[in-house]
C-alpha positions in Angstrom: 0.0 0.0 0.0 2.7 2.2 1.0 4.7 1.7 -2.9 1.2 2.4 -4.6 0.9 5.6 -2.3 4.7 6.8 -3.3 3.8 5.8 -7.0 1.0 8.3 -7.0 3.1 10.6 -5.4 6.0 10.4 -7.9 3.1 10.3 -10.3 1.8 13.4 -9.2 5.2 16.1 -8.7 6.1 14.5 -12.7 2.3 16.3 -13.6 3.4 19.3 -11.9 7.0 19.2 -13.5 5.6 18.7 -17.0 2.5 21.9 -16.3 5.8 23.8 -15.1 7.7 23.0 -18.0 5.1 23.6 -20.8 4.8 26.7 -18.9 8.7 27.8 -19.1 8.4 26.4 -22.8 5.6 28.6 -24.0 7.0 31.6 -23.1 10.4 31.1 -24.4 8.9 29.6 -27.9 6.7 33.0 -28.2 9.7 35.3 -27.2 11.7 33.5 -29.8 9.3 33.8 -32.7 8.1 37.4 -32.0 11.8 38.2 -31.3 13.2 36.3 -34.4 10.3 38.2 -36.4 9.8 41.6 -35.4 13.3 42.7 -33.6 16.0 43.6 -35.6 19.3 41.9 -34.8 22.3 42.9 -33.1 24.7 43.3 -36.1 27.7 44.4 -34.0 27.3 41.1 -32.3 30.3 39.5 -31.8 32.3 36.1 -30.5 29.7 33.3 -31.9 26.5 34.0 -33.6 24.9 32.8 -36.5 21.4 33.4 -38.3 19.2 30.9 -40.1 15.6 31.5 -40.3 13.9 33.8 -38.2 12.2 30.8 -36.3 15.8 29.4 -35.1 17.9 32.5 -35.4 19.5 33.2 -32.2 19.3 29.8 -30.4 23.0 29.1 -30.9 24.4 32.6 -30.4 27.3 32.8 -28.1 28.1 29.9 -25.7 25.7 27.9 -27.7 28.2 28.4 -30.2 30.9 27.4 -29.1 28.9 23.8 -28.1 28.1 23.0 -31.5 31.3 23.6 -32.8 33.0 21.5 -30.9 29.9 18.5 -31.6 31.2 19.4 -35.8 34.6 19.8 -35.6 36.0 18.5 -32.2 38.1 20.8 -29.5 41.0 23.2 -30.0 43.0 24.9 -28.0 40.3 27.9 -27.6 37.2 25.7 -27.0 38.5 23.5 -24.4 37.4 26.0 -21.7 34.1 23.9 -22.4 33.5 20.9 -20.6 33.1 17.5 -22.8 29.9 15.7 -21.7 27.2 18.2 -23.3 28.5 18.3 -26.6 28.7 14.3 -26.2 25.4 14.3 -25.6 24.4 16.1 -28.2 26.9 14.2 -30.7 25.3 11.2 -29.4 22.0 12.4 -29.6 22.2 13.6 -33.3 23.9 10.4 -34.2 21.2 8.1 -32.8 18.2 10.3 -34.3 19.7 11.4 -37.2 20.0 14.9 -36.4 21.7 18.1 -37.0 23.7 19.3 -34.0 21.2 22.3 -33.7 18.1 20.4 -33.0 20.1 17.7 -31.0 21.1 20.1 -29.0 17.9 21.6 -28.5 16.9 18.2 -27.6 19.0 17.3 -24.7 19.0 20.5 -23.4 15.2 20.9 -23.5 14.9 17.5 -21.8 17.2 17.6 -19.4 15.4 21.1 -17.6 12.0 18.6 -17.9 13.7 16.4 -15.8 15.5 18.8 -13.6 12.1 20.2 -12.4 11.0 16.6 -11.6 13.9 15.8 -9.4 13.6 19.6 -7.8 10.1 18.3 -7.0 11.6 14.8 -6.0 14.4 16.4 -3.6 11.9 19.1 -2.2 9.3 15.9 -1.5 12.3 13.7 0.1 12.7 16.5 3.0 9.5 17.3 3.7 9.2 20.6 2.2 5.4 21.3 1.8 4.1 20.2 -2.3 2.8 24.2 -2.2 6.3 25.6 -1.5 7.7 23.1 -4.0 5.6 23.8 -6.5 6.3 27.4 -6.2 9.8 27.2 -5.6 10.4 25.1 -9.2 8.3 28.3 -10.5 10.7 31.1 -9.1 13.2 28.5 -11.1 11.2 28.4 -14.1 10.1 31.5 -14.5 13.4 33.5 -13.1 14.4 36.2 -15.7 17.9 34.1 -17.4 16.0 30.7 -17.1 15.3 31.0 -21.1 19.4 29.4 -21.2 17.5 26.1 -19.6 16.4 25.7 -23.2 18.7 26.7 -25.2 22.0 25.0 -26.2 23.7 25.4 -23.0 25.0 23.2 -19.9 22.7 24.9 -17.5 19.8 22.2 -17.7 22.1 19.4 -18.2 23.6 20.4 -14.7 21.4 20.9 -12.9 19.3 17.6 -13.7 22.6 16.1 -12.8 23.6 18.0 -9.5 19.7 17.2 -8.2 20.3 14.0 -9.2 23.1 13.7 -7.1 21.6 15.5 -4.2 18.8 13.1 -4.1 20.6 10.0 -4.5 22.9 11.3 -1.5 19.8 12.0 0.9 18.4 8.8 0.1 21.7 7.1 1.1 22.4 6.1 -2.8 26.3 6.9 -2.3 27.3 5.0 -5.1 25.0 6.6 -7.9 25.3 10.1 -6.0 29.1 10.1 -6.4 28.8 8.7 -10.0 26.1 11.3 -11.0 28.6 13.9 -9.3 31.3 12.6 -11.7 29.1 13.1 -14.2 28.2 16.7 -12.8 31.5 17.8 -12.7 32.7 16.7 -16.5 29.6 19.2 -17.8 31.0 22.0 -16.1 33.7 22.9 -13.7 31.6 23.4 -10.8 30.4 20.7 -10.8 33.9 19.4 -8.5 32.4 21.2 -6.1 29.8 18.5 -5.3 33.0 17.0 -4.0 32.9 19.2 -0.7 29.0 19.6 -0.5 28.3 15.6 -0.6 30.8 14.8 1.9 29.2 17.3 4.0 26.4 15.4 3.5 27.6 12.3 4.2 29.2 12.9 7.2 26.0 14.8 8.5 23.8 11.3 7.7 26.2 9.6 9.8 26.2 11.8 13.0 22.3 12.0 12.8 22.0 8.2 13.1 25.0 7.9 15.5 27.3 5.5 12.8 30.5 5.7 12.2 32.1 6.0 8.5 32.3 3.1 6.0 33.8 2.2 3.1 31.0 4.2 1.3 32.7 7.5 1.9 35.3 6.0 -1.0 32.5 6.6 -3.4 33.6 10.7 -3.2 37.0 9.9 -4.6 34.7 9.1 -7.9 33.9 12.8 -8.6 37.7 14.3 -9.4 38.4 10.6 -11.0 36.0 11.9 -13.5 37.5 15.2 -13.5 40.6 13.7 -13.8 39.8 11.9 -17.3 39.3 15.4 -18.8 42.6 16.5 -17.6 43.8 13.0 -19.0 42.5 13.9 -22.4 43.9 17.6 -22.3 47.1 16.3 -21.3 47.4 14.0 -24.5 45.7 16.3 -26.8 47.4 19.5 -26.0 50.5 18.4 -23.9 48.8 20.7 -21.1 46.4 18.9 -18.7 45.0 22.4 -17.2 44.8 23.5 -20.6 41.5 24.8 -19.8 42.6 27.0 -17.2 45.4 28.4 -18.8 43.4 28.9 -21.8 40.5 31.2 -19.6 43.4 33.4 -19.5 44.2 34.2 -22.9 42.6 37.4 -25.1 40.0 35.3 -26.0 38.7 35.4 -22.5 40.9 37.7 -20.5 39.4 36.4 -17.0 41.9 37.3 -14.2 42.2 36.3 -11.4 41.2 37.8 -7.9 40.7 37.8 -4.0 36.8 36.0 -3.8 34.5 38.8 -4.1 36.5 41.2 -5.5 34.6 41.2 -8.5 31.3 42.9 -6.7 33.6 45.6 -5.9 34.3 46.2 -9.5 31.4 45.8 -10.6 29.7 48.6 -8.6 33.0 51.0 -9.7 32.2 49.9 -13.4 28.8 51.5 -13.2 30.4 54.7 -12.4 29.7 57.2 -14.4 26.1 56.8 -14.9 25.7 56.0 -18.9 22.0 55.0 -19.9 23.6 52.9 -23.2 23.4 48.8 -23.5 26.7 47.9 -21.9 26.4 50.4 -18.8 22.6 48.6 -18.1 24.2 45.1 -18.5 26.9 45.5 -15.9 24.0 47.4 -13.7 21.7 44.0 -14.2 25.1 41.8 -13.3 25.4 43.7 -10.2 21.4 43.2 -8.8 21.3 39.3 -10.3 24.9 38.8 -8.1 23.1 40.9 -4.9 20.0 39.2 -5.4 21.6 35.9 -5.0 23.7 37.0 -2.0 20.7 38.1 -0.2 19.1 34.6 -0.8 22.4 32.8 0.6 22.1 35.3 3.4 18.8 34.7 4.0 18.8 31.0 4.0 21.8 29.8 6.0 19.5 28.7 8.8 16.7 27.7 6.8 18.4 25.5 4.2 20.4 21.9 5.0 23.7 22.6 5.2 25.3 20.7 2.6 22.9 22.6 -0.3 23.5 25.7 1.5 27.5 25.0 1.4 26.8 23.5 -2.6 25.0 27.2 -3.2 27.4 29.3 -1.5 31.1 27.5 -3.1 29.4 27.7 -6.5 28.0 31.3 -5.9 31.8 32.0 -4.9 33.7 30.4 -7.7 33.2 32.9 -10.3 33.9 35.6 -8.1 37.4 34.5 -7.8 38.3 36.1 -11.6 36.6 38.3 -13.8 36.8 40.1 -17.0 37.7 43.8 -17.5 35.3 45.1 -19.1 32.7 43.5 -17.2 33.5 42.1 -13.7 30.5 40.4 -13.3 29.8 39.3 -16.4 27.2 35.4 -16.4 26.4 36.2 -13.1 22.7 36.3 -13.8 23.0 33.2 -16.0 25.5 31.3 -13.2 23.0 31.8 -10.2 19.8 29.4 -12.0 21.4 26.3 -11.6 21.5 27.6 -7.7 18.2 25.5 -7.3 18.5 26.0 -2.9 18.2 29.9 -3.5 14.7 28.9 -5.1 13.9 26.9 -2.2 14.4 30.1 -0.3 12.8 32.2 -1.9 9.7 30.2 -1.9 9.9 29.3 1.5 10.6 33.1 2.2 7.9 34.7 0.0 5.1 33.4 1.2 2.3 36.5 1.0 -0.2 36.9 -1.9 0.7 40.1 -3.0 4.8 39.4 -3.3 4.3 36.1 -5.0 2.3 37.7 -7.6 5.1 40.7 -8.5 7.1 37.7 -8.8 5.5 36.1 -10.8 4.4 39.0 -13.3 8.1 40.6 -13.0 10.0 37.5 -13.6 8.2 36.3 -17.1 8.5 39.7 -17.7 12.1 40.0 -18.1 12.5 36.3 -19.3 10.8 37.3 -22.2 12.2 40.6 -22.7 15.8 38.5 -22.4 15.5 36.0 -24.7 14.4 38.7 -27.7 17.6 40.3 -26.5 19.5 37.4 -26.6 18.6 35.7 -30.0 19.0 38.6 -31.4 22.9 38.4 -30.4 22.7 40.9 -27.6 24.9 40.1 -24.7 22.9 39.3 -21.8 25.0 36.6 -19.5 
């Protein structure tokens, strides 16, 4: 009796995941073809954009890119920075469906944020957190203004399916697949290593609340940098340079530097001076509130949150804030802080009045639409 009950359950959070994900998918299919149509493009767009029919133009600008060039043509020296196992995916995808690398891509990454909103909803379910505040919490996520890179060709869906994964298999005692899924986590972006720290938090956590001591399950962690470790195998063969990727972030091409952690918020509030109402000066002023914005949330949920997601949020909140660019110190902030999924739980948990969930939820779709037009039309956004 109590299976068929945990069936319906499982049943009913994948119904909410899929309503949440037509929902998310709607909006970014109409800002796409009313963007693609109507807006004129960004011809002074630069790095990696190209333009197709007005019904795909834009979905593989910039990072995107980068992603299915390396599915075509394989890695060099300037596109290692980007880690292997998406554009596998999508190789493998294309290959087994007979695709081009564009739709394949579209199709992993599309999927993937499907079933990260079902694990969200899984996790959230596992520890008790009302189905309301769940529900609400994977529409903050959704919904949030840069969530529109969930569906298009970028890591961000992939990774987080994969870290929530992880997470759940951990709190469910599933070492073994948690570690592996980590592995897995960390070769789609870099991270993802920091599930290393986070899940042995967690581990050791599970082991003081029931009073036993470790066992040879706490090996299952040395999985996640063997993963790692292959990519560095590979870059070592390929390029005689096994932190090729590293060394490569540094180049022109790039030009991150650097910095004490933090540092970059610093800059980023001396960039905005002097006041300039153009493009560039509004971009860095809508790095600065997304990074803020996020702070606040890890601020405001250190109590609330389970320590090991709140450590996860907080390490991957502070790893890009350890270099930045010149010209714009916090630049992918607002695109690095959605696979965050505990600052959703926050804010859900936080937000809990009528009146505030509504601006939320009329604010947010707002500028999700108004940032995928920008962005398809190769305006930088994150």
């Amino acid at each position: 009796m109590i299976e068929m009950q945990n069936w319906f359950d499982r049943r009913r959070l994948f119904l909410i995941a899929v309503e949440i994900f037509l929902l998310h998918s709607l909006l970014f299919a109409a800002a796409v073809l009313w963007g693609g149509t109507l807006v004129p493009v960004n011809a002074d767009g630069h790095l990696v954009h190209t333009f197709f029919n007005p019904f795909t133009r834009g979905l593989h600008n910039w990072d995107a890119g980068w992603y299915l060039k390396i599915v075509r043509h394989g890695y060099t020296r300037l596109s290692i920075v980007f880690f292997p196992l998406f554009p596998l995916l999508i190789d493998g995808a294309g290959r087994l469906l007979h695709m081009a690398a564009l739709p394949a891509g579209l199709l992993v990454a599309n999927l993937s944020f499907l079933a990260a909103l079902y694990l969200f909803l899984l996790l959230m379910a596992q520890e008790g957190v009302p189905e309301e505040t769940a529900r609400r919490a994977a529409l903050f996520l959704a919904l949030f203004p840069t969530s529109f890179f969930f569906s298009a060709v970028y890591t961000e869906s992939l990774f987080l399916a994969l870290s929530l994964a992880a997470f759940l298999c951990a709190r469910r005692g599933q070492w073994l697949a948690a570690c592996l899924l980590a592995g897995l986590t960390a070769l789609t972006r870099n991270p993802g290593i920091l599930l290393l720290p986070a899940l042995g938090w967690e581990y050791l956590s599970q082991r003081r609340e029931r009073g036993e001591r470790w066992n040879h399950q706490v090996l299952y962690l040395g999985l996640i940098p063997a993963f790692l470790a292959t990519f560095l195998l590979y870059q070592q063969v390929r390029f005689g340079d096994p932190l090729a990727f590293v060394h490569t972030d540094a180049v022109p091409a790039w030009s991150r530097l650097l910095t004490v952690p933090g540092w970059p918020i610093v800059l980023g509030i001396k960039a905005l001076v002097p006041f300039q109402f153009v493009y560039w000066w509004t971009n860095k002023f809508d790095d600065l509130v997304f990074t803020l914005f996020a702070l606040g949330l890890l601020v405001w949920g250190f109590r609330s949150l389970r320590r090991a997601e709140w450590l996860y949020a907080a390490l991957s909140f502070l790893l890009p804030l350890c270099s930045y660019l010149r010209v714009e110190p916090l630049t992918s902030m607002p695109r690095y802080i959605i696979v965050l999924f505990p600052l959703f739980l926050v804010l859900a948990e936080k937000v809990k009045k009528p009146g505030p969930q509504l601006f939320l939820m009329v604010l947010f779709p707002a500028f999700f639409f108004l940032l995928t037009v920008l962005y398809i039309n190769a305006y930088w956004v994150a």
